[in-house]
N, C-alpha and C positions, 0 to 999 in steps of 0.2 A: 635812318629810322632804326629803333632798338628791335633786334630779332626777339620770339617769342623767345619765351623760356621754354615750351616743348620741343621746339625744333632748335634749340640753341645748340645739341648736343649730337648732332643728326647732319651728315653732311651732306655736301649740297655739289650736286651734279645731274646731269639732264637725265633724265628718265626718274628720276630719286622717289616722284610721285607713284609711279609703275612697281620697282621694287616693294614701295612701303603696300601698296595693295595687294599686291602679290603676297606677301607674308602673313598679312591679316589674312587674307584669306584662307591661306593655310593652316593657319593658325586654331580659325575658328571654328570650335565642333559641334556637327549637325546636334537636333535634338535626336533625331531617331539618326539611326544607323551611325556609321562612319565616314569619314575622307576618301575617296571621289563620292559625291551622288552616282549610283548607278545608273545607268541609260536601261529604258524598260523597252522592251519589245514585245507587245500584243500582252503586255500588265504586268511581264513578267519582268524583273533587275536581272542585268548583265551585267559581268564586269565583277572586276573582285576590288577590295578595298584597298586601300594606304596611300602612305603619306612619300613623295619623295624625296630624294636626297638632293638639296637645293646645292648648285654649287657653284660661287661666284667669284669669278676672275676678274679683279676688281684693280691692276695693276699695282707699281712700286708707288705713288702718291695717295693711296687711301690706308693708309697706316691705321685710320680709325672707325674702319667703317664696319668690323665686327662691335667696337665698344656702343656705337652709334645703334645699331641694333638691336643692344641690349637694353640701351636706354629707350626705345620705342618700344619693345614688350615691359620693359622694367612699369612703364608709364602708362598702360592700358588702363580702359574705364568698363566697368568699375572694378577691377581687382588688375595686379599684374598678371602675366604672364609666367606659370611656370618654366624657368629657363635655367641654363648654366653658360656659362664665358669661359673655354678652355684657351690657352694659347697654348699651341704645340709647340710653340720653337722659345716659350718661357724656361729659365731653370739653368739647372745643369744639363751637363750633356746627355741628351736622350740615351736610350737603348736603338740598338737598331732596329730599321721601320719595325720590319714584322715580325721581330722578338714579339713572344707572349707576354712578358712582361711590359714591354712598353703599349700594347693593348690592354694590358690589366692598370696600369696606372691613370690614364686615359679615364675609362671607365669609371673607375675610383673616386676621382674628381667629377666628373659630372654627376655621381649617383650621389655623393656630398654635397653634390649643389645644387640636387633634386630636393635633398633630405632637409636642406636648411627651413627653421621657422619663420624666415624671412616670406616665404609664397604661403603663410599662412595654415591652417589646420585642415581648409580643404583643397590644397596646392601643391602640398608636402606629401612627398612620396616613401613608403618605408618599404626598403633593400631585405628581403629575407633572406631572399634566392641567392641575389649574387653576395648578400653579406658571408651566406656559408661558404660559397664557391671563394672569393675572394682570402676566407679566411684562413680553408683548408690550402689552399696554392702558398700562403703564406708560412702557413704551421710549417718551422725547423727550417725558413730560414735564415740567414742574417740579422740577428735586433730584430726581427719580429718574432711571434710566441712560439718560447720554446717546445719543444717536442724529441723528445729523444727515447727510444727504446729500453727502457731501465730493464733490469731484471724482473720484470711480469711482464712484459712484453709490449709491444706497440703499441698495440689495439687498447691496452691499457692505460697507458700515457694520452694516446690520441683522445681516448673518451672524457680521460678527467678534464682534457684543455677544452674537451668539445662543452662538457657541464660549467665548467666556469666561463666560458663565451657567453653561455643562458643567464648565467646571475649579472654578467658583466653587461651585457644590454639591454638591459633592464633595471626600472627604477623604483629603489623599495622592493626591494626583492620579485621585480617583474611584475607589482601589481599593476604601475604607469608605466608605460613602456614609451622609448625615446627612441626616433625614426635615425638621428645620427648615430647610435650605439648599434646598431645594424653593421658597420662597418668596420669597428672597434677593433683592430689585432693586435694592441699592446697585451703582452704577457703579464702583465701584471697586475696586481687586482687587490684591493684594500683586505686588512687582513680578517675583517668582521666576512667579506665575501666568502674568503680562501675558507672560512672555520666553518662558514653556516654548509657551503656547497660541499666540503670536500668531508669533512666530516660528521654536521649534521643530518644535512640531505642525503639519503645512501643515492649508491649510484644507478640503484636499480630504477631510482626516479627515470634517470635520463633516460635510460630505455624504453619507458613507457613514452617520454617526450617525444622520444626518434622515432615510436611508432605511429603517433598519432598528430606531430607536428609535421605540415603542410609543405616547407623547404625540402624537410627529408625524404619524404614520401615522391616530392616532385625530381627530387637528385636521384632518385632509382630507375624514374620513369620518362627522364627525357633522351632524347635520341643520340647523344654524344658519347664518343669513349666508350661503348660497349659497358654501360652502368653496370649491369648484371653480371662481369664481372671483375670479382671472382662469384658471385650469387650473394654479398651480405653487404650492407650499408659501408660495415667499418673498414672490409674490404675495399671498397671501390673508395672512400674518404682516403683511404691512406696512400692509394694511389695517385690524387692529387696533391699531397701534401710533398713539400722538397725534402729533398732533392728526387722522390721517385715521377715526380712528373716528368722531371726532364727526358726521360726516354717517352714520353708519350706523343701521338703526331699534333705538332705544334697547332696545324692548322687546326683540329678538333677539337683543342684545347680551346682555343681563342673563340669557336664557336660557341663550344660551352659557355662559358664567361659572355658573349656576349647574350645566347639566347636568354639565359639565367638575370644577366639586366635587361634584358626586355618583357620577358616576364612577367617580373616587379610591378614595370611601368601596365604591361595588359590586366594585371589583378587590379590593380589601384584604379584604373579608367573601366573596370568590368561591370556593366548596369546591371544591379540585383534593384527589384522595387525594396529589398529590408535593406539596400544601404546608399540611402538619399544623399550622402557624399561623392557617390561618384555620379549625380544627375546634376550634382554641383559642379564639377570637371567640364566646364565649358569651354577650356581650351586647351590645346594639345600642349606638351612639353615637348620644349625646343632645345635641342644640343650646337651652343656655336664652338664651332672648331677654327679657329683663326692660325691662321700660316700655315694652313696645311699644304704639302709639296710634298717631293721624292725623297726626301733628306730626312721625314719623321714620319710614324706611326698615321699618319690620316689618310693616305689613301686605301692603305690596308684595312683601317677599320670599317671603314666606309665599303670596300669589298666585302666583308666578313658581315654586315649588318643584312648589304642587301642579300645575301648568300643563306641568310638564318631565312627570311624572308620569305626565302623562292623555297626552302626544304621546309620550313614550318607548318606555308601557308596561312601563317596566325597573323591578325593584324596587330600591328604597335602603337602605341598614341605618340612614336617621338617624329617630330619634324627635323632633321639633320642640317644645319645649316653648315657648310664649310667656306672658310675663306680666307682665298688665293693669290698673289700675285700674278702667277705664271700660270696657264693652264699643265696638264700633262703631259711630256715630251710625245712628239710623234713618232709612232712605230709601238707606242704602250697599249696593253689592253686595256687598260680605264680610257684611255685617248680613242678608243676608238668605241669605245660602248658610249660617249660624248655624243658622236654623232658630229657632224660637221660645223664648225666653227661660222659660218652664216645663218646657224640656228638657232646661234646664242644669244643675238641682240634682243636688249630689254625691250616689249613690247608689254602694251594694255593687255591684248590675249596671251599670253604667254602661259597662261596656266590653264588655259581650256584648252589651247591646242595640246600640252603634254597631258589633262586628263582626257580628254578622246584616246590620244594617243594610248595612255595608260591601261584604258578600260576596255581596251583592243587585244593588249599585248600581252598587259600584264602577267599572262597566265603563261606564258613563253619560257618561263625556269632562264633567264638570263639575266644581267642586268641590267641593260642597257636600257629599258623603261622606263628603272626606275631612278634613272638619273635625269635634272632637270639642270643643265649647265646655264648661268648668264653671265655676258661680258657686260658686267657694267661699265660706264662710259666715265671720261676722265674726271679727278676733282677740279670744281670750278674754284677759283683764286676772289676771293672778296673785290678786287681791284676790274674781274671782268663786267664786262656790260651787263649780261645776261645774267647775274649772279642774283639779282636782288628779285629781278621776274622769278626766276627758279625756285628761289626759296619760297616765294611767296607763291607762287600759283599750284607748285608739286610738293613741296614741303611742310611747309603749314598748314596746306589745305589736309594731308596725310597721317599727320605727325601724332593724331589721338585715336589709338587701335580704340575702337570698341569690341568688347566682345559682348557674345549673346547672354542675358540674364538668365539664370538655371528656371526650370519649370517651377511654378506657385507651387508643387506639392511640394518640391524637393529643399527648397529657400528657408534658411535656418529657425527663423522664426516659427516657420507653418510646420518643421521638423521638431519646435522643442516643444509647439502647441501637442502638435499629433502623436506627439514621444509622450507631454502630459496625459493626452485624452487618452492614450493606449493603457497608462501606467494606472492611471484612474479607474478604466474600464477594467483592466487586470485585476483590479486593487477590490472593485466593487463584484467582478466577478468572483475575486478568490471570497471578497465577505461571502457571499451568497452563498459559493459552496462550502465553506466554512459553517458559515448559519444551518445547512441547510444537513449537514457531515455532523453537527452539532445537535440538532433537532433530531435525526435520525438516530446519531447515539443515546438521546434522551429516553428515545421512544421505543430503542430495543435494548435495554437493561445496560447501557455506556460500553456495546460493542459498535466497533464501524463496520461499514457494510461489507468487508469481505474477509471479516471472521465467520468460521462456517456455522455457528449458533446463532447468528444476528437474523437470521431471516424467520428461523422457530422462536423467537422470544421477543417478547414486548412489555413495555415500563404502565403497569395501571396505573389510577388515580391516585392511589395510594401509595402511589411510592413503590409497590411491591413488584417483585420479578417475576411474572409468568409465561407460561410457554413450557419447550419442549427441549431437550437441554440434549443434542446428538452427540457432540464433541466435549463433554466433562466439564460444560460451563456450572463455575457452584454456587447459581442463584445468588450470589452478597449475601451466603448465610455467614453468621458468627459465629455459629461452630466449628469448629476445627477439625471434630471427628466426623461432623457430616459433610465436609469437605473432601477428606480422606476417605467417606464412603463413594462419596462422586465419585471423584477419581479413580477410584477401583473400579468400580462400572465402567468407567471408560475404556479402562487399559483393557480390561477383559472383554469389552465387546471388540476392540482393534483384534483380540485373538481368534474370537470369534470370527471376523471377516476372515481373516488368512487360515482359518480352519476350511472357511465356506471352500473359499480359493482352491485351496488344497484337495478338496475333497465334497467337489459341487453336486453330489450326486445324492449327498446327505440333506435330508430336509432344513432348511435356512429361514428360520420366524423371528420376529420385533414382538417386543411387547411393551406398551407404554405402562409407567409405574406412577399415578396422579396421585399428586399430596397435595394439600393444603396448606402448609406448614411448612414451606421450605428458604422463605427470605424473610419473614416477617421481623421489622423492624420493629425495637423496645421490649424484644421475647428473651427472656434468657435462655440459655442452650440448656437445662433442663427441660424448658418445656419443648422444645423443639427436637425431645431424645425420641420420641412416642415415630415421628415422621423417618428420622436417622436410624431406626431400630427396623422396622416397618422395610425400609430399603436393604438394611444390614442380611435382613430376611430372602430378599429377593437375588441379591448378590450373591450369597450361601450357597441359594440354586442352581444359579447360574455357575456357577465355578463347578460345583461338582459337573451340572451339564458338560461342560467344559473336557472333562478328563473322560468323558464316554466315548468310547470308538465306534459304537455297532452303526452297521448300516440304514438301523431305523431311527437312530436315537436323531432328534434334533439340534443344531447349530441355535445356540439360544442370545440373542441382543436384547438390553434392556436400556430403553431411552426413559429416563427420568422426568418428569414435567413435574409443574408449581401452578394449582389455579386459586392461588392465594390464601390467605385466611379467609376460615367458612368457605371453601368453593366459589366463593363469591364471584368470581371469574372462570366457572370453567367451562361453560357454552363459550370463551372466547378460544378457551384452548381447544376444543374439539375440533372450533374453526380450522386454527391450525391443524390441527391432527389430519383436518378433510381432505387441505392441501398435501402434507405428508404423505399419504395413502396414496394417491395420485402418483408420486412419484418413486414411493417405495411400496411395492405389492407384497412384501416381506410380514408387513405390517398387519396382525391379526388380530391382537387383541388388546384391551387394557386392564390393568389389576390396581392394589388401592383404593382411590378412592376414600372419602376420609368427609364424616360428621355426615350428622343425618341431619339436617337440614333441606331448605326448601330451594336453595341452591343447587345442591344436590340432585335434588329429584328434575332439576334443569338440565343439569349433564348429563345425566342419565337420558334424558330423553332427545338429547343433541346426539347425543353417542348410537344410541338405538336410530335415527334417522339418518346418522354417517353409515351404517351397518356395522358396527366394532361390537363384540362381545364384553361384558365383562365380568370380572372377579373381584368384587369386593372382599376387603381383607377384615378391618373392623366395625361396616355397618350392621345397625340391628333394630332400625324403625321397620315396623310392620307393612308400610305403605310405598318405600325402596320397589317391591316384588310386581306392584303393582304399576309400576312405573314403564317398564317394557321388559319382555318376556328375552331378552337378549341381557338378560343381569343375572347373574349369580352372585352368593356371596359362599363364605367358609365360615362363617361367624354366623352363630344363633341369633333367632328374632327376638324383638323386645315381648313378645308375646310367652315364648319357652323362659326368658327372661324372669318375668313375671312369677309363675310358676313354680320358677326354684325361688324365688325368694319367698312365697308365700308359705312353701311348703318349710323354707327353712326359717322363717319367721314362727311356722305355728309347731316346729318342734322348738324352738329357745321359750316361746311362751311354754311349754307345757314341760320341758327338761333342763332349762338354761337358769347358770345361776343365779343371775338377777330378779328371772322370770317376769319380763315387763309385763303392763296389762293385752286384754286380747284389744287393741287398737290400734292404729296407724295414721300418722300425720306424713303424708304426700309432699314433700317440698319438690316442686318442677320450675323451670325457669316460665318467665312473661316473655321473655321474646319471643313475635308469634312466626319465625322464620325458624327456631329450633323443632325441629318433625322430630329429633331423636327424645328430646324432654318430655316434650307434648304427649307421644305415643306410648313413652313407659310408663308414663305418669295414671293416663288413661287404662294400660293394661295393669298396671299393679292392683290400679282399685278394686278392678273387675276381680282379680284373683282372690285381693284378700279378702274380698267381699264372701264369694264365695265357700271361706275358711272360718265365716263368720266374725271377721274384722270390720272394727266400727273403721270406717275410713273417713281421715281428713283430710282437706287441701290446703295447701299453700304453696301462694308463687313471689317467687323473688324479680328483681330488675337485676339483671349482669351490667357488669361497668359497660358504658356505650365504647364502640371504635371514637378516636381522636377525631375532635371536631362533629361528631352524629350526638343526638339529642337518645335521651333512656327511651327504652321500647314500654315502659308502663313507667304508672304512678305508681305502683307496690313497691314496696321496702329493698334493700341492698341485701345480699346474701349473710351478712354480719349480724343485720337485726336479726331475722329471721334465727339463725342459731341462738341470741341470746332470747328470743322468746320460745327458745323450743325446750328450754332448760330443764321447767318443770314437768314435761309430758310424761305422762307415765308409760306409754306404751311405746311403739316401735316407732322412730322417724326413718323416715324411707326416702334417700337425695336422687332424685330422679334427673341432675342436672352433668354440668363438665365438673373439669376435675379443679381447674381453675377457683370456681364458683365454692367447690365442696373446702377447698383450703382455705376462704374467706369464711365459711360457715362455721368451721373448726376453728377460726380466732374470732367468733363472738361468742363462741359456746368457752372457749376457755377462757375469754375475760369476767363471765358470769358463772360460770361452776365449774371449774375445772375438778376440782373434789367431786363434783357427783354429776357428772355428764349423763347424758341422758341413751339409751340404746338406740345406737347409728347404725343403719344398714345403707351400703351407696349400693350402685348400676355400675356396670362396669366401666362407663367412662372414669369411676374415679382409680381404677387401675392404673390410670398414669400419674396418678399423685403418690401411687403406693410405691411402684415402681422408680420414682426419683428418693434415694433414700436419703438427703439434703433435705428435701423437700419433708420428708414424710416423718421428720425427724424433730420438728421444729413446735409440734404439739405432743409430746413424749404422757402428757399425762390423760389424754382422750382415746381409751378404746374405740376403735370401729371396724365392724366386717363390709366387703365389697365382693360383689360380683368378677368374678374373672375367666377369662376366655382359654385358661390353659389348666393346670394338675397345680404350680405354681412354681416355687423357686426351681433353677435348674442349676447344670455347672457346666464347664467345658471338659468335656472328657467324649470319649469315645463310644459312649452307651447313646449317642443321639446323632444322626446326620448331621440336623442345625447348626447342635454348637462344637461338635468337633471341625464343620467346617470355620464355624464359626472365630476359634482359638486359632484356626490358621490366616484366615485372612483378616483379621482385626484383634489382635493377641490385647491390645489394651483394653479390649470391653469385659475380657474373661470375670477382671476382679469385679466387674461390678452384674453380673448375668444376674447373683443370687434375687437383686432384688430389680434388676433390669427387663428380667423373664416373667416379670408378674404381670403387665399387662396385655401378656401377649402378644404384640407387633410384631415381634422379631418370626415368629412359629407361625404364624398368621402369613405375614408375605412372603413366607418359604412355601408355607402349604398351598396357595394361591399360583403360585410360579409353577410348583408343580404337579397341580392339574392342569392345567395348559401342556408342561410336556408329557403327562401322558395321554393324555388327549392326539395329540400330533404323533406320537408314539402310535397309538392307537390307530388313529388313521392310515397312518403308513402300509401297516402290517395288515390291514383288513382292506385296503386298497391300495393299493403302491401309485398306480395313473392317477387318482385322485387330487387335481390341484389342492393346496394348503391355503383356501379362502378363509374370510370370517366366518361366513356360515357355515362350512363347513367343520370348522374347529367348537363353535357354538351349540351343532348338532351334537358333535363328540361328547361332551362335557354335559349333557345333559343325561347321556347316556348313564353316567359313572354311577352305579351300586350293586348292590350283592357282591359278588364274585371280584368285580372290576372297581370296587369302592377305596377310596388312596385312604391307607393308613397312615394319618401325617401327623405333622409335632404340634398339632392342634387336638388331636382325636380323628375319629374314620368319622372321613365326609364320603357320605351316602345320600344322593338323592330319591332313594327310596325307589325308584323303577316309575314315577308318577313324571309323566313328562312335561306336565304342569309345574312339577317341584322347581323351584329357584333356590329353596335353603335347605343345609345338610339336615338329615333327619337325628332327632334327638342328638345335637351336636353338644360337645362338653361344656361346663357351666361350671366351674369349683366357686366355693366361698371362701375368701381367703380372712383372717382375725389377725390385725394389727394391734399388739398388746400395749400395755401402757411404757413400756420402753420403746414401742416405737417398732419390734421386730413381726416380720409376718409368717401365719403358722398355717396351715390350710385344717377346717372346718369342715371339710368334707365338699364331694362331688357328682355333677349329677351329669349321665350322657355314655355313649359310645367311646370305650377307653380301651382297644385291645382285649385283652383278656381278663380286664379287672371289672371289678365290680361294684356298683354304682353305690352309694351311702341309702342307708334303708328309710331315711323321711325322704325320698326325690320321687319325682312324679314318675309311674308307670312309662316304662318303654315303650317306643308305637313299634308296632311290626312293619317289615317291610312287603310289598308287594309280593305276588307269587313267592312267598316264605312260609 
């Protein structure tokens, strides 16, 4: 009868079936834990793990019953058996036994024929440990890689061979790595290698390798040779390199090298749940050592294995197979850690009697446990009786090792699903916080969330940036000069803190500075100078603050905020501001503020229910005052307003070249959310009414915001000028400045030869003040309202703009006509009433916390004696604690000639020691004066 083909290759002798189970079994590894099962006692595992060292005296007629073995793991179902096939007595002539070298070649070959892709991708074992170990014993000597001490010395030679070992096993420059290049010690290396490593790659790389690659780390840290030293890696490498190893103790050596491959083998079999290849590792790797005797290298390793064993304590996943002819001579100490040669008959129990045995002893620091001797019994001859039953009943019954299938989670398939759904999940998680890092930057003007402005700022409907700007963020304006005003604020309030620092005993206030006007898209940065002037003002302040020493003077911070065009968002910013306050107590007051609007009079009353004080810089509707008694401004009412115009309207009628008639045509805007149009419009009548002025009305539509429908059916600011052509008396532009430059190109497409007598409000101060702008209708005189004396310059006759000329030296050329509307002297004079206010407090109470209310008290306080002579004129609240606006605050006319240049017309108000133009309304008195 034809023998199987599995057992064709498998020889046949009595017990053959006993051995083949025996090996399986050993073979195969548990799901949980290790080799032996432990014996529990009252729940608890006894006994320590491993694998023994099988050792089979199988006489001079089994010449093939190591290859026989190889072929029954070769042949397991469903994968082979990781294994290697050494013959010790193959070759040339060994080294002697226990030369190191003949346990390092030994080694060599088995960890090669661990490493082979033949036992597949979860089979294959990759050598770190002993590839270094291996590699350094080899560096300098004989035909393997050179190493010699040039002129830089050792350590330097040693490292560069140690750098091109990393390029050399490794594929594509180490992005795929190859488990047989682990073992690699030819010195020679293609020369794209030699160029990329030795001279591209510096060598400083390696160092970072050696510090945080895993072999090196473990070569310092395991217990051989005294790693540590002399105390440095390249030390202790160089000492295993040749020829200095050779004075090293041999036996410590060999240990090394083998612990170092065993290792390998425990990293590679180590169950991590992130690495489902080694739950794949369903069977142990087996080492056959065939001819091993007295004559070569196998008993010796075989001692030095169990030796790592018993000092380690660490378990190995290798099953040692050796085999014999001869057992060990009698009187050897391997011969006698055997244990008696009536113990070695193959038997069914053979391997529960040595694990009892094992699970007993093991812990004995000797090795005679962990040796498991069998006398296998002779080959049977094809030609005997019993030859064909053997085969057939222990043989073929034996001959198909199974081994155990890896766990469903671990099984490649369920590995590339769950590697998908991981990658997927990752993929959909990163969208999400992508999406969501995305959405958030949307939503606070395209910062992430751990820029330190991202938490004060948020993106409106509009597109627009608003919020509260702590860290120098510069809204996405388009100007450049208001960007380098930001910035300036920022670095000076960083001085500010290290002033606090330095010298904490000094009062330490915030002050928020609310514009309107500070990102708005489709603006040109003239119009956007009014808001950048307005700040240039409050920085001025702050800077000279800056250079004060005294003990009472205050530490002055100004945070910048944007509540859009028109305020239209600035109850969203107060919001902020609530939370702000919260966490900075510093925080007292805010100034700005900007259009009088019905927006406006929102903030205001958000601001008043936060408790923040403020300081308005250029409001002047009458009904502001009324709004909460926690507002201030520095800037006259539309009511004082009024007054000077009337008064200066009815001296041009009665002494002005032209002498219009006594009457007045009213242009106000229709948008019913303008409180500032609405209110002067309303106070002029009254005035000129009074003056005996026939009064007319008219209102215009302003262009609407992008995408909003007109706030009325009445005419665009252009008609409206081209029917105002022929009036013969005063037209009086109660509107923005915007508005009044659309009015001025209907009036000059219809009579620019005989324009008709224009008086604006001051909001057209910021058309006068952009001199591009104010340039572009050179043949229409008109006078305006303005909030200061009028042109100014940088020089040293003023706080403002000498500070001004230092900290913004580019605005100087343009102040002459930049200072007309005032902003800049406004949010100076604003900033500083607040410091003296705090000033104030100090020095009249020093214990006095620095709250809102109590800096809101302060400030209310301010006249007579204690009244700030600022670059606005002296604001005086007149002693009336009712007062919110300065008393008789300055008011000049300023006359834009037909070249376009501005000349001041005289002025009415509180100016130092000068005196007021003789048509201006009577002074009020103040209080107890």
């Amino acid at each position: 009868m034809a023998s199987n083909e599995l057992d064709s290759n498998i020889p046949v002798f009595r017990g053959a079936g006993h051995l083949l189970r025996l090996i399986a079994d050993l073979v195969r590894r548990p799901r949980r834990r290790e080799c032996p099962e432990p014996v529990r006692h009252r729940g608890v595992a006894q006994g320590r793990e491993g694998l023994p060292v099988l050792c089979l005296v199988s006489g001079a007629d089994h010449t093939q019953l190591a290859k026989g073995i190889s072929y029954f793991l070769s042949h397991a179902d469903p994968r082979r058996v990781p294994h290697c096939l050494h013959d010790l007595q193959d070759g040339a002539p060994p080294p002697p036994p226990e030369s190191v070298e003949a346990v390092r070649r030994t080694l060599e070959r088995l960890a090669q024929g661990f490493a082979r892709s033949v036992h597949g991708s979860d089979g294959r074992v990759r050598f770190r440990r002993f590839g270094l170990v291996n590699w350094l014993t080899q560096a300098g000597a004989t035909g393997a890689a050179p190493y010699s001490g040039g002129v830089e010395g050792n350590d330097h030679t040693l490292l560069q061979g140690l750098r091109e070992r990393e390029f050399r096993r490794r594929r594509l420059f180490g992005l795929l790595r190859s488990p047989e290049t682990e073992l690699a010690v030819d010195g020679t290396v293609p020369w794209w290698v030699w160029l990329f490593a030795v001279h591209v790659f510096p060598l400083a790389w390696f160092r970072v390798r050696r510090g945080l690659g895993r072999e090196y780390r473990w070569l310092l840290n395991q217990p051989y040779l005294a790693p540590r030293d002399p105390g440095t890696f390249i030390g202790f490498a160089e000492r295993l390199t040749a020829p200095h190893h050779q004075v090293e103790d041999p036996e410590q050596l060999r240990k090394l090298m083998v612990n170092a491959f065993l290792e390998d083998l425990r990293v590679a079999f180590r169950r991590r749940i992130w690495r489902p290849r080694t739950a794949r590792r369903t069977a142990y790797c087996v080492a056959l050592l065939d001819g091993a005797n007295a004559d070569n290298c196998g008993y010796p390793l075989l001692q030095t294995i169990i030796d790592v064993r018993n000092e380690t304590g660490a378990f190995d996943p290798l099953l040692v197979i050796s085999c014999g002819a001869e057992p060990p001579a009698e009187g050897t100490g391997i011969r006698a850690d055997w244990g008696h040669s009536s113990l070695w008959e193959l038997a069914d129990r053979l391997y529960g009697g040595w694990r009892d045995t094992f699970l007993h002893q093991g812990r004995a620091r000797n090795r005679a446990p962990w040796y498991l001797p069998v006398t296998v019994p002779r080959l049977l001859p094809p030609s005997d009786q019993g030859y064909e039953l053997t085969r057939r009943l222990e043989v073929a019954q034996d001959a198909r090792l199974r081994i155990p299938e890896p766990p469903l989670w671990a099984r490649r398939v369920v590995s590339v699903v769950a590697a998908c759904g991981v990658l997927v999940a990752l993929l959909g998680a990163g969208g999400l916080v992508l999406s969501r890092e995305s959405n958030y930057r949307r939503a606070h003007c395209g910062l992430h969330r751990f820029e330190g402005d991202a938490e004060t700022l948020r993106t409106a409907e509009t597109g627009e940036c608003i919020g509260v700007a702590r860290n120098g963020f510069t809204f996405h304006s388009p100007d450049p000069l208001l960007n380098k005003t930001l910035r300036t604020i920022h670095t000076q309030n960083a001085r500010a803190e290290e002033a606090h620092r330095a010298a904490p005993e000094r009062p330490f206030v915030t002050l928020v500075h609310l514009s309107a006007l500070l990102s708005v898209s489709g603006k040109s940065t003239g119009q956007l100078a009014y808001g950048r002037e307005a700040l240039q003002g409050a920085a001025s302040a702050q800077s000279r603050q800056l250079r004060s020493t005294g003990a009472a003077e205050p530490i002055l911070r100004i945070f910048p905020a944007n509540a859009g065009s028109g305020m239209r968002f600035g109850t969203r910013v107060v919001e902020i501001l609530e939370g702000l306050r919260q966490q900075d107590p510093s925080l007292v007051g805010v100034t700005g503020l900007d259009q009088s609007r019905e927006a406006t009079n929102r903030t205001i009353r958000k601001l008043t229910a936060v408790g923040l004080p403020m300081v308005a810089t250029t409001l002047s509707a009458d009904s502001l005052v009324r709004q909460s008694p926690m507002y201030f401004q520095v800037s006259p009412q539309n009511t004082r307003e009024a007054d000077v115009a009337a008064a200066y309207a009815d001296h041009v009628v009665g002494h002005g070249r032209k002498k219009p008639a006594r009457q007045v045509r009213i242009i106000s805007s229709a948008d019913p959310s303008d409180t500032y149009s609405r209110t002067l419009s309303d106070d002029v009548a009254q005035r000129f009414r009074a003056r005996g002025f026939t009064v007319e009305k008219t209102s215009f539509t302003p262009p609407p915001p992008p995408g909003a429908d007109p706030s009325s059916d009445a005419p665009g600011p252009g008609t409206v000028g081209q029917r105002s052509c022929s009036y013969p008396g005063v037209v009086f532009f109660a509107g923005r400045s915007e508005d009044f430059e659309s009015l001025l190109g209907g009036i000059n497409e219809s009579c620019n030869s005989d324009p008709p007598t224009l008086l604006g409000g001051d909001d057209v101060a910021r058309l006068a003040a952009d001199a591009d702008r104010r340039q572009h209708y050179p043949g229409i005189p008109y006078d305006f309202l303005d909030f200061t004396l009028g042109s100014a310059r940088c020089d040293d006759t003023s706080e403002l703009y000498a500070e001004l000329s230092r900290l913004f030296p580019e605005e100087c050329a343009q102040v002459a006509s930049s200072s007309l509307d005032g902003h800049a002297a406004l949010g100076f004079d604003a900033v500083k009433l607040y410091i003296n206010a705090v000033k104030q407090l100090r020095e009249d109470a020093a214990q006095m916390p620095l709250t809102p209310p109590a800096v809101w008290h302060a400030i209310s306080g301010v006249h007579g004696d204690e009244a700030l002579d600022g670059e606005s004129g002296i604001i005086s609240f007149g002693g009336d604690v009712d007062r919110q606006v300065p008393l008789d605050k300055l008011l000049s006319v300023q006359h834009i000639d037909g070249a376009g240049k501005p000349t001041q017309a005289g002025f009415c108000g509180r100016v130092g020691g000068q005196k007021q133009s003789s048509w201006c309304p009577p002074l009020e008195a103040e209080k107890d004066r």
